[in-house]
Backbone as CSV, one residue per row, in Angstrom:
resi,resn,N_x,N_y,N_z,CA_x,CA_y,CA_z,C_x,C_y,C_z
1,UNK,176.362,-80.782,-130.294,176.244,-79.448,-129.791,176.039,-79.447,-128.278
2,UNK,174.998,-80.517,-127.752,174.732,-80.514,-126.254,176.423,-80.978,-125.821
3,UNK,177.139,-81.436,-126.225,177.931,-81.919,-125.595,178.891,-80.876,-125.523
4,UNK,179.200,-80.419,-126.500,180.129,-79.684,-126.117,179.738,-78.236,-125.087
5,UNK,178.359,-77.721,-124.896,177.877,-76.747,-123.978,178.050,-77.100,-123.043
6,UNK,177.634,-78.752,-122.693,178.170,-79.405,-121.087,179.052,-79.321,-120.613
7,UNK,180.073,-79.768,-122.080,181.576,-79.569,-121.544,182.072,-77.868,-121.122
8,UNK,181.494,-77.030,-122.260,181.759,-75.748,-121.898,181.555,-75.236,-119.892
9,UNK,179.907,-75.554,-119.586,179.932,-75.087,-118.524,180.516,-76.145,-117.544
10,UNK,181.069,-77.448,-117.593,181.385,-77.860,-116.453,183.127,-77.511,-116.391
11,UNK,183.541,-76.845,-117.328,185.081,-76.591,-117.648,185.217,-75.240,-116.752
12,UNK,183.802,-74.023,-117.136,183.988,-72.942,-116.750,183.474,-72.881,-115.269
13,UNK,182.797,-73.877,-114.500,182.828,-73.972,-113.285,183.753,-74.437,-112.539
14,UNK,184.542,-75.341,-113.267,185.648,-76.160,-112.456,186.709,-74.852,-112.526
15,UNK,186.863,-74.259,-113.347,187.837,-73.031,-113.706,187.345,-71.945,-112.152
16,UNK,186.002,-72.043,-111.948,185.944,-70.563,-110.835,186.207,-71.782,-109.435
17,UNK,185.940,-73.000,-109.120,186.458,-73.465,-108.289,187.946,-74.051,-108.176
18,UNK,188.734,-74.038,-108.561,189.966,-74.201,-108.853,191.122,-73.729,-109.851
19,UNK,190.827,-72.494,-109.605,191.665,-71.378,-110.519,192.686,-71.754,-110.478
20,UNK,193.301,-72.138,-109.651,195.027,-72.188,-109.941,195.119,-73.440,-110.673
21,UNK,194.515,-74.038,-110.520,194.057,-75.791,-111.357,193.767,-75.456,-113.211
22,UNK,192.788,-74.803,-113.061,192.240,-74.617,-114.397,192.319,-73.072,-115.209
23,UNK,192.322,-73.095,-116.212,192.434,-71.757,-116.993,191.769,-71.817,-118.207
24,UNK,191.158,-70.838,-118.576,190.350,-70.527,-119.664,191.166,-69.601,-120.472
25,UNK,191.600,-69.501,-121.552,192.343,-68.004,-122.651,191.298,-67.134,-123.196
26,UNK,191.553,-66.398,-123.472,190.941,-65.694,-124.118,190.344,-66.700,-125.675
27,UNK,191.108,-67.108,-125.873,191.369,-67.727,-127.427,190.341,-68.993,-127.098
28,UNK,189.337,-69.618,-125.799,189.119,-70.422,-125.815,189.513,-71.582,-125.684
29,UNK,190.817,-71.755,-125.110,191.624,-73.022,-125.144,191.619,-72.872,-123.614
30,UNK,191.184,-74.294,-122.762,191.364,-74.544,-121.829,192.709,-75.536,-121.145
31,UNK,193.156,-75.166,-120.250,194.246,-75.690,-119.643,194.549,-76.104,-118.082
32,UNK,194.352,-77.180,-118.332,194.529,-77.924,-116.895,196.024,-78.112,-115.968
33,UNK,196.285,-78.234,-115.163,197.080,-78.352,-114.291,198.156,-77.256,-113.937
34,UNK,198.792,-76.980,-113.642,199.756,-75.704,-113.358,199.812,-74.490,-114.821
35,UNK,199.485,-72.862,-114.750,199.335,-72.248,-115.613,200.229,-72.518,-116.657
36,UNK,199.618,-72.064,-117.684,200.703,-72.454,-119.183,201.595,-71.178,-119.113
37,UNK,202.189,-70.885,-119.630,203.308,-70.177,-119.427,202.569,-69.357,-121.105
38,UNK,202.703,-67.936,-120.777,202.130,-67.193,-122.031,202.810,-65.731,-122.207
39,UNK,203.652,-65.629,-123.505,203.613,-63.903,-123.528,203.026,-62.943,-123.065
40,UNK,201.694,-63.232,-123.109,200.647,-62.288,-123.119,200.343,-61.469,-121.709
41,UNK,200.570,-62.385,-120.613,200.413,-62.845,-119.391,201.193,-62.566,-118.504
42,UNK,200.935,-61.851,-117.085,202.140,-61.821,-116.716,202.601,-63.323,-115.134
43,UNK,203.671,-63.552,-115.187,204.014,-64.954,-114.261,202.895,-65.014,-112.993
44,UNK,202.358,-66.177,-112.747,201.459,-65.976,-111.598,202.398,-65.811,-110.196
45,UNK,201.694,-65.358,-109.192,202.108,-64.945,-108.070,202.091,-66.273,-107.474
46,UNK,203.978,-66.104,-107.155,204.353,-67.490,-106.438,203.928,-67.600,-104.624
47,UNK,203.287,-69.167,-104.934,203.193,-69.640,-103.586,203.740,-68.952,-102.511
48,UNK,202.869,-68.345,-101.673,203.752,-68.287,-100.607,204.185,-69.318,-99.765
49,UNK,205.122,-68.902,-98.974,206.078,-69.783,-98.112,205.949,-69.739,-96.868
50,UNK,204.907,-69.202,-96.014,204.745,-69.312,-94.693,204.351,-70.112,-94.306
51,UNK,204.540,-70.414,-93.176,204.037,-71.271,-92.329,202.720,-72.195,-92.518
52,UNK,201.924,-73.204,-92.333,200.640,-73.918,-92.583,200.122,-72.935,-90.590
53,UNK,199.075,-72.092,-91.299,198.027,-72.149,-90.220,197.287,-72.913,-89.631
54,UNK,197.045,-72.577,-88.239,196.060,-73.113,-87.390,194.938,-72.530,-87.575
55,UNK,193.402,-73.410,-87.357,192.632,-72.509,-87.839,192.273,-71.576,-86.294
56,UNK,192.846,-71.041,-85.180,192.892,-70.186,-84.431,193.298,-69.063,-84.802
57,UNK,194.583,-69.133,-85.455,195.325,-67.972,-85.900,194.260,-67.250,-87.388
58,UNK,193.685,-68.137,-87.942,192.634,-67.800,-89.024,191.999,-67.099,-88.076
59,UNK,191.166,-67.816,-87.195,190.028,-66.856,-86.414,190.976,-65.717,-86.079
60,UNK,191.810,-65.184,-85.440,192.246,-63.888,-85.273,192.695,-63.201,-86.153
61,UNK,192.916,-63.601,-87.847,193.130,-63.379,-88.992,191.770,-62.567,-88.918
62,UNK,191.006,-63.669,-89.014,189.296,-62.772,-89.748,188.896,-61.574,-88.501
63,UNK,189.194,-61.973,-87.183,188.739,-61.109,-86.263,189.719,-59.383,-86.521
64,UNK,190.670,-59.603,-86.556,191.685,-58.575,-87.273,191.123,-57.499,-88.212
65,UNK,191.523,-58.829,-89.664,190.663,-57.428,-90.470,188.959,-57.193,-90.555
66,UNK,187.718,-57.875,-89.798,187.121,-56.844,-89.317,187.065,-56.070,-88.712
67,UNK,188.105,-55.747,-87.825,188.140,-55.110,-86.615,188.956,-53.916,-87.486
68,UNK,189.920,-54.082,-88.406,190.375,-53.160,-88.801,189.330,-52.407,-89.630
69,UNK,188.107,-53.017,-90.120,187.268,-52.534,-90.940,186.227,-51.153,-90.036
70,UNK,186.607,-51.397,-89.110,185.863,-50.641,-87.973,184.239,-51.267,-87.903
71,UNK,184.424,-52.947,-87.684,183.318,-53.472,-87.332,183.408,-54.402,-85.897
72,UNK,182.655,-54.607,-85.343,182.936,-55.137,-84.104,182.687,-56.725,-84.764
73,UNK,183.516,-57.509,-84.475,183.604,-58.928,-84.447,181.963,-59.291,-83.537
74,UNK,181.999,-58.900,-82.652,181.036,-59.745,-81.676,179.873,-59.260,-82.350
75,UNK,179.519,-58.466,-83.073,178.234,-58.251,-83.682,177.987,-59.315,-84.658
76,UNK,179.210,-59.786,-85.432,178.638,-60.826,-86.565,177.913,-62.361,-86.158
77,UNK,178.172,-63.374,-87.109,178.277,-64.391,-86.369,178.980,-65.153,-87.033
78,UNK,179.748,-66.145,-86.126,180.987,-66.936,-86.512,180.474,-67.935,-87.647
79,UNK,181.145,-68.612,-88.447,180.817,-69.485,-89.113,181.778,-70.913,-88.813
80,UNK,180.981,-71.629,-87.739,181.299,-72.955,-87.074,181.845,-73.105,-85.782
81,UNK,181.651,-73.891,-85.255,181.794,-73.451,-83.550,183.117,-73.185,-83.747
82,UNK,183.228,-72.242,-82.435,184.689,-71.621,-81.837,185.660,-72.724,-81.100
83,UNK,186.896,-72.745,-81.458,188.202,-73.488,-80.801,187.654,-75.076,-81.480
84,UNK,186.459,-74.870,-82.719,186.470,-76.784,-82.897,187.775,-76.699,-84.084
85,UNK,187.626,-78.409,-83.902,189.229,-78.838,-85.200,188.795,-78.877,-86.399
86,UNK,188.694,-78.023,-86.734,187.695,-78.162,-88.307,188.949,-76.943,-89.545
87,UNK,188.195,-77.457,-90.592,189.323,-76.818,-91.660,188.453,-76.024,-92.322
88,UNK,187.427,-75.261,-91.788,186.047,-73.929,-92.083,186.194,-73.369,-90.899
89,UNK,186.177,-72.162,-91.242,185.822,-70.859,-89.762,185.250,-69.820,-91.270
90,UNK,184.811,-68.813,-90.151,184.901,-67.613,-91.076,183.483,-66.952,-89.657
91,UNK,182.846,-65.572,-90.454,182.423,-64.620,-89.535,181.415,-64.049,-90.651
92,UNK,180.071,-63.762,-90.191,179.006,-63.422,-91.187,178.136,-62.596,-90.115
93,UNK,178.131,-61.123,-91.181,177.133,-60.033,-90.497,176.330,-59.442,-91.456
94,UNK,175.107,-59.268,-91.388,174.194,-58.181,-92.006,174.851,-57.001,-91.876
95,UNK,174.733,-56.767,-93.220,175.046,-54.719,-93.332,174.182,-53.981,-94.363
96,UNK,174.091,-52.682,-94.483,173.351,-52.016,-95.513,174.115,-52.410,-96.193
97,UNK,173.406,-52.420,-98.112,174.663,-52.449,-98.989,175.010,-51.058,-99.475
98,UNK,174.557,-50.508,-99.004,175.771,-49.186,-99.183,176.793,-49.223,-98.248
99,UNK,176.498,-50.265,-97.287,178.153,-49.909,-96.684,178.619,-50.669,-96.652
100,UNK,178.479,-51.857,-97.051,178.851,-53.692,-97.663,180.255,-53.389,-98.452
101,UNK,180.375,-52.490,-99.328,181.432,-52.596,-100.662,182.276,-52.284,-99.861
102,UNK,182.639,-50.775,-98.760,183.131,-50.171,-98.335,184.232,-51.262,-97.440
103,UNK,182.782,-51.751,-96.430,183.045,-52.397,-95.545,183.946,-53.772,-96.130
104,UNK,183.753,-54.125,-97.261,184.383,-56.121,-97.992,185.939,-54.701,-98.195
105,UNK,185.840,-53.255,-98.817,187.090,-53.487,-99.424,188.195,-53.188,-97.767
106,UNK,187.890,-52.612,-96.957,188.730,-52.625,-96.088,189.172,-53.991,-95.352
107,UNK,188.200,-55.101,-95.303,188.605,-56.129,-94.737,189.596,-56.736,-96.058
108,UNK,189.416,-56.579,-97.294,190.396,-57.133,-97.851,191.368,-56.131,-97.894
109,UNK,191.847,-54.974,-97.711,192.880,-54.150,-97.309,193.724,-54.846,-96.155
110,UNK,193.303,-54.999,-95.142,193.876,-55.674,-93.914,194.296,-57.122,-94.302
111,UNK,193.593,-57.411,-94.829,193.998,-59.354,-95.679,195.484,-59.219,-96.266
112,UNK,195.371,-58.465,-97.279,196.775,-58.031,-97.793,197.527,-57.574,-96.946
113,UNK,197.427,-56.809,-95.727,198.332,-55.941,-94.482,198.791,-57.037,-94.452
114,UNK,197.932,-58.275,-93.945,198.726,-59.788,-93.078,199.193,-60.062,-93.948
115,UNK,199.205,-59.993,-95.203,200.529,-61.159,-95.788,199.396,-62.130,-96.887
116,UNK,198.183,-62.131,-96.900,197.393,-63.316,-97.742,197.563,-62.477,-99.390
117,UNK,197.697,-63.667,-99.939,197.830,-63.422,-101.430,196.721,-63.218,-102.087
118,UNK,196.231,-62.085,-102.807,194.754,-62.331,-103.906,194.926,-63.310,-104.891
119,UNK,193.940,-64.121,-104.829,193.900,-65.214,-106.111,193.481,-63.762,-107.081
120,UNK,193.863,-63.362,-108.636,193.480,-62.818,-109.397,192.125,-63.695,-110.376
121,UNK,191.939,-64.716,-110.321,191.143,-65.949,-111.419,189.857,-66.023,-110.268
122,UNK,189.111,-65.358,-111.155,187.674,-66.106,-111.216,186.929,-64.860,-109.593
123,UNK,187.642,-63.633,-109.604,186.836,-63.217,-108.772,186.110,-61.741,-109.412
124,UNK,185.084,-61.284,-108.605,184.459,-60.380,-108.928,184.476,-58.921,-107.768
125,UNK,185.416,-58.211,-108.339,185.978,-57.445,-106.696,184.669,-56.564,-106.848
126,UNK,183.510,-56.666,-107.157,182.709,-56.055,-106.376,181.343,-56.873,-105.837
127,UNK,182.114,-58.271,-105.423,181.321,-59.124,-104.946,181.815,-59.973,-104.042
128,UNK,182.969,-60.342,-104.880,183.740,-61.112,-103.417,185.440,-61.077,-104.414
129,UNK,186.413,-61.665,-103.104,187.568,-61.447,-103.655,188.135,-63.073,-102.719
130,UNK,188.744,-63.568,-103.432,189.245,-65.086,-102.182,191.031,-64.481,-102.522
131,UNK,191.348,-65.352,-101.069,193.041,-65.031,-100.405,193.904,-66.195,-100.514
132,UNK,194.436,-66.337,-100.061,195.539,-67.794,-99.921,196.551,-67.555,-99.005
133,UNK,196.844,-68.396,-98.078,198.289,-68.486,-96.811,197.985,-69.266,-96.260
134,UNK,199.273,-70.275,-96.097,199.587,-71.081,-94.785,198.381,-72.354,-95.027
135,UNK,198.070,-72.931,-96.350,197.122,-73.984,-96.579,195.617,-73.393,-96.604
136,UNK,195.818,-72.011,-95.986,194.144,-71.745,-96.158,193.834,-71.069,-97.351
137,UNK,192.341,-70.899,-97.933,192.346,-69.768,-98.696,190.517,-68.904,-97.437
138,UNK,190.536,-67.828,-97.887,189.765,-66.713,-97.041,188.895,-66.285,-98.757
139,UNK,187.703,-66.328,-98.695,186.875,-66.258,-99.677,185.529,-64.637,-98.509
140,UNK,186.007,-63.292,-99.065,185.543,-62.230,-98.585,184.511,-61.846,-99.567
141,UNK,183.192,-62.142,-99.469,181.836,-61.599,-100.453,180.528,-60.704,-99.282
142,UNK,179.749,-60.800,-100.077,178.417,-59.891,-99.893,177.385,-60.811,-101.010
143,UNK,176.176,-61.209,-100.071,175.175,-61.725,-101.198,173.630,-60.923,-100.525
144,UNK,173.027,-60.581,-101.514,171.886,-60.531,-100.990,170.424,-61.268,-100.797
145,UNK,169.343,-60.656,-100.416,168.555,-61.359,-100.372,168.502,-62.916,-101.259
146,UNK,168.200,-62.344,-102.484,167.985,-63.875,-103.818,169.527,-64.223,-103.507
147,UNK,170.149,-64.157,-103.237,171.425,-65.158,-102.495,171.516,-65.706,-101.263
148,UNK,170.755,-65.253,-100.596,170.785,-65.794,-99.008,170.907,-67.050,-98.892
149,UNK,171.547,-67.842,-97.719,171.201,-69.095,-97.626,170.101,-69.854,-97.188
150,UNK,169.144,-68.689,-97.394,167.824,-69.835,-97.032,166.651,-68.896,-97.800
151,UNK,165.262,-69.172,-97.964,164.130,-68.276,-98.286,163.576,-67.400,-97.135
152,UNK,163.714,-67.932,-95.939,163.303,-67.385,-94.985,164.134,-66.445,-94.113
153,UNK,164.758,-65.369,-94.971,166.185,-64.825,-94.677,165.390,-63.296,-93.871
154,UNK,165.897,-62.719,-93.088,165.334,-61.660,-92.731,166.003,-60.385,-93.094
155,UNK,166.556,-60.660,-94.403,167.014,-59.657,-94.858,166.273,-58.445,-95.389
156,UNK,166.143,-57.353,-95.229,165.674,-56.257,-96.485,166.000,-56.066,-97.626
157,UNK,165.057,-54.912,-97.952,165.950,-55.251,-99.812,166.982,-54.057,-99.452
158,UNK,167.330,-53.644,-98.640,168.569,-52.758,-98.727,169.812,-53.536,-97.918
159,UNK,169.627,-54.178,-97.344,170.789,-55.340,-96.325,170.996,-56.452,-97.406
160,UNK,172.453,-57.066,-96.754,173.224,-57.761,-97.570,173.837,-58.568,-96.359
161,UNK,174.498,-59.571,-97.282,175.481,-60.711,-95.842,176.416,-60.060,-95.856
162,UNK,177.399,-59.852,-95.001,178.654,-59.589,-95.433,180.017,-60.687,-94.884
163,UNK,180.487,-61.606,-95.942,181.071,-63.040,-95.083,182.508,-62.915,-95.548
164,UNK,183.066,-63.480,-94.216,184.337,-63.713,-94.573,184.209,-65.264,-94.090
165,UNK,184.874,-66.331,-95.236,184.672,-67.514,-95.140,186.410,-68.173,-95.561
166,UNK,186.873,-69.012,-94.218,187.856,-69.909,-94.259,187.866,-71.272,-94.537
167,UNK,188.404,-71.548,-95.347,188.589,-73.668,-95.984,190.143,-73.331,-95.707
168,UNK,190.106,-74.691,-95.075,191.532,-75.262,-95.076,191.649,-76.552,-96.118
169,UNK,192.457,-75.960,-97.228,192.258,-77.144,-98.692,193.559,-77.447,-99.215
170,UNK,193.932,-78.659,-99.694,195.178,-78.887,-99.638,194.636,-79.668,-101.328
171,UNK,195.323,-78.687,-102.494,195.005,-78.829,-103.304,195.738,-79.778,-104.496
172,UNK,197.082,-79.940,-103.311,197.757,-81.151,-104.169,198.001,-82.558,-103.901
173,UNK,196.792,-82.495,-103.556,196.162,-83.549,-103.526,195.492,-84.145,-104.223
174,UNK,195.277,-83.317,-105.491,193.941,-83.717,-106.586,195.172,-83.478,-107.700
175,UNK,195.890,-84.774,-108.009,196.331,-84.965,-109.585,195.843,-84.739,-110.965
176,UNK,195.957,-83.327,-111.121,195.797,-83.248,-112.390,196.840,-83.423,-114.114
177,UNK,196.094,-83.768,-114.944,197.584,-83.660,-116.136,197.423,-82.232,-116.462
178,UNK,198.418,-82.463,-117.186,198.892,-81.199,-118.105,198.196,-81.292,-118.958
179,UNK,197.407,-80.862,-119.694,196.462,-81.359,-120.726,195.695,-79.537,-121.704
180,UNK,196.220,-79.504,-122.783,195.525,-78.083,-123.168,194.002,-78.279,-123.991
181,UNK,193.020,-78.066,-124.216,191.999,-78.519,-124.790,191.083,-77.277,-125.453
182,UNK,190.867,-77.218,-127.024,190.146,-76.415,-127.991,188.780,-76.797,-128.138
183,UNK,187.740,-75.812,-127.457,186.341,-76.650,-127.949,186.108,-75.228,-128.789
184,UNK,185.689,-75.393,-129.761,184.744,-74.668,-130.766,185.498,-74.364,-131.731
């Protein structure tokens, strides 16, 4: 019994970190490596084909759609130094959360303007929503206090983070099989 609960949650975590990798059915049957192909289902949204980004053009990506959100960029704060060679950027500001939802859905409005694809697997659009283009994916949430990244957060109980976070991840790189698997 322990074993198979282990297996359950380390299947359904690997599933929210690598959605396009992993899949859960309804029916309980898990499936590894490129989606299974299903009636039920409709075809996943093919790869796009643009270009591999720089993570500069990311930073004016994220600076964009906050700016389209009608938030000032220079109020947030960046996430990792500016112009370094790194495959993380992104931009993190305190907001009320009454204006957090407002504020995540217009920056992902503008995400879609540019061209980034919604991953549909494993998000919670009233918490966060992750993107995909050009090798990156853009992961857009809100956490609060008991989420903060630290205890000593100076958040209120009415303020929230509000992050837009860039990885540059190159996911075929990690060989997976084809493999379908029934636990219960």
């Amino acid at each position: 019994m322990w074993i198979g609960l282990a297996a359950t949650l380390i299947v359904s975590l690997a599933a929210v970190v690598l959605p396009d990798q992993i899949q859960i059915n309804d029916d309980g049957r898990i499936h590894l490596g490129a989606p299974a192909p299903s009636p039920s289902t409709a075809a996943p949204a093919p790869e796009s084909t643009s270009p591999p980004l720089t993570r500069d053009a990311v930073d004016e990506v994220i600076r964009t759609a906050v700016s389209a959100a009608g938030l000032d960029p220079a109020q947030g704060r960046p996430i990792g130094a500016a112009g370094a060679d790194s495959n993380k950027t992104g931009w993190m500001a305190v907001r009320e959360q009454t204006a957090a939802q407002s504020d995540m859905n217009a920056i992902c409005a503008d995400l879609e303007r540019q061209g980034w694809t919604l991953n549909p697997n494993g998000d919670r659009p009233e918490a966060s929503r992750s993107y995909k283009r050009g090798g990156w994916y853009l992961l857009v949430s809100t956490r609060g206090k008991t989420q903060a990244p630290s205890t000593t957060s100076a958040l209120t109980d009415s303020q929230t983070y509000l992050t837009v976070t860039g990885l540059q991840l190159n996911l075929s790189d990690l060989p997976l099989p084809e493999i379908t698997v029934r636990i219960g």
